[in-house]
N, C-alpha and C positions, 0 to 999 in steps of 0.2 A: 338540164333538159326541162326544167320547172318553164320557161317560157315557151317552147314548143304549146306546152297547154292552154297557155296563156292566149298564144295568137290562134290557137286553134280554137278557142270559145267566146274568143273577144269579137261584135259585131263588125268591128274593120279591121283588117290585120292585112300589112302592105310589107314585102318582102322588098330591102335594099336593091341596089342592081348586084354588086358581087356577093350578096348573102350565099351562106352553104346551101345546096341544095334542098336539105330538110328540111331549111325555114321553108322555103319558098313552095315547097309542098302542101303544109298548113295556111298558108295565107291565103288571102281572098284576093287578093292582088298585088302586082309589082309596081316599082319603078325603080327610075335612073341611080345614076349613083351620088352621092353629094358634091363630086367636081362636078358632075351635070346639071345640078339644081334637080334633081330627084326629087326631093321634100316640095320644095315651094312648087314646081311644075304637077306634083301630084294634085297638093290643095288646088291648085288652081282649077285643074280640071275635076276635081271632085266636088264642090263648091258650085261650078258652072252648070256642070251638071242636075246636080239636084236645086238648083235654082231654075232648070226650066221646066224639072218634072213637076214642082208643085206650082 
């Protein structure tokens, strides 16, 4: 449970698609799952995003 803490204090914490529940509790956000492109679909829009906020 040592990373429970982990994602709960770390400034981005993104919970898998089939992560256990509790992850997904402490994260600050979700995505897909890795057959989905989860990972690269996340950056992608995370990236885009704060590319048009600044």
């Amino acid at each position: 449970m040592n990373n429970l803490d982990m994602l709960a204090n770390c400034g981005v914490s993104v919970a898998m698609g089939k992560t256990l529940d509790e992850v997904k509790v402490v994260c600050n956000d979700r995505c897909d799952t890795n057959d989905e492109g989860g990972v690269i679909r996340y950056l992608e829009r995370y990236f885009e995003y704060n590319r048009v906020i600044k």
